[in-house]
C-alpha positions in Angstrom: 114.0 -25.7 126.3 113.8 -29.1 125.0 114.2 -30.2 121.1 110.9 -30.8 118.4 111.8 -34.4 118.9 110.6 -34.3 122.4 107.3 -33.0 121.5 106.7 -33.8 117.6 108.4 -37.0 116.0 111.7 -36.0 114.3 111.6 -38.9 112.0 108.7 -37.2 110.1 110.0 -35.6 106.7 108.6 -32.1 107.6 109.7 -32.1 111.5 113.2 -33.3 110.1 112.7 -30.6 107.8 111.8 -27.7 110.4 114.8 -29.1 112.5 117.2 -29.1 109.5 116.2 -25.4 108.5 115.3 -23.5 112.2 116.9 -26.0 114.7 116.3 -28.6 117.1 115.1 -26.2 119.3 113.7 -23.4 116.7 116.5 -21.4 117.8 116.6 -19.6 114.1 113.2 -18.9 113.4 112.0 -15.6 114.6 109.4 -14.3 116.8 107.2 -13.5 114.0 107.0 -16.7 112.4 106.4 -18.7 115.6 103.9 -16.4 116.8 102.1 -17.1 112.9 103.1 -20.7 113.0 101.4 -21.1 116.5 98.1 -19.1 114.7 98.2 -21.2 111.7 98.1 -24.8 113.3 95.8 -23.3 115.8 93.4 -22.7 112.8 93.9 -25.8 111.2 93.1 -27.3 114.0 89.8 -26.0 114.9 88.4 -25.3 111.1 89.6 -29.2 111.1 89.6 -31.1 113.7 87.5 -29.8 116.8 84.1 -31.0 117.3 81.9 -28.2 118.8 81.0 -24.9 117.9 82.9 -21.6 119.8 81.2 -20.4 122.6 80.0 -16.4 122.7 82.3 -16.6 126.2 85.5 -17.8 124.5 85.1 -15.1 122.0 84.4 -12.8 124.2 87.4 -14.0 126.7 89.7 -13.6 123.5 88.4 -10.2 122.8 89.3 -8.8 125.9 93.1 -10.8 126.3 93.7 -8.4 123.6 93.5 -5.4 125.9 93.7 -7.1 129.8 96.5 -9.4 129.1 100.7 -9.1 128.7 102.4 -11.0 126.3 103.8 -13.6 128.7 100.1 -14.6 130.1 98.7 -15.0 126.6 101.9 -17.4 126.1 101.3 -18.9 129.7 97.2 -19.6 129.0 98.5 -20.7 125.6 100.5 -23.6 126.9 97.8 -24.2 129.2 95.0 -24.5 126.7 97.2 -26.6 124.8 97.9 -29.2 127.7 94.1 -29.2 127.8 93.6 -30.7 123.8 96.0 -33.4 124.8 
């Protein structure tokens, strides 16, 4: 697993911050709060920064990874949908 600083820059007051408190490598934050960190920038992104509206299909895709998939493919299409925004 690599460190924040590889993915966010470290010399940010709040990055430093997050490192300082949870680790380099949020090694002390729990499940929970990554899981709601991940929801809460999600958010902020979209109400934010997205152009476009939602589609009917990607609610309706969401609605049903809430029955069809296991926690590890939500995380895997995560990661991918996230490599996608880049």
């Amino acid at each position: 697993m690599k460190p924040i600083g590889f993915y966010a820059n470290n010399q940010n007051p709040l990055i430093a911050d997050m490192e300082e408190s949870w680790g380099s490598r949020f090694e002390n934050l729990n499940e929970a709060s990554k899981a709601w960190m991940i929801y809460q920038l999600g958010y902020q992104l979209w109400f934010n920064d997205a152009e476009g509206q939602v589609t009917d299909e990607a609610e309706e895709a969401i609605a049903r990874a809430q029955i069809e998939l296991k926690p590890q493919e939500k995380l895997r299409l995560l990661e991918a949908l996230i490599n996608q925004l880049k």
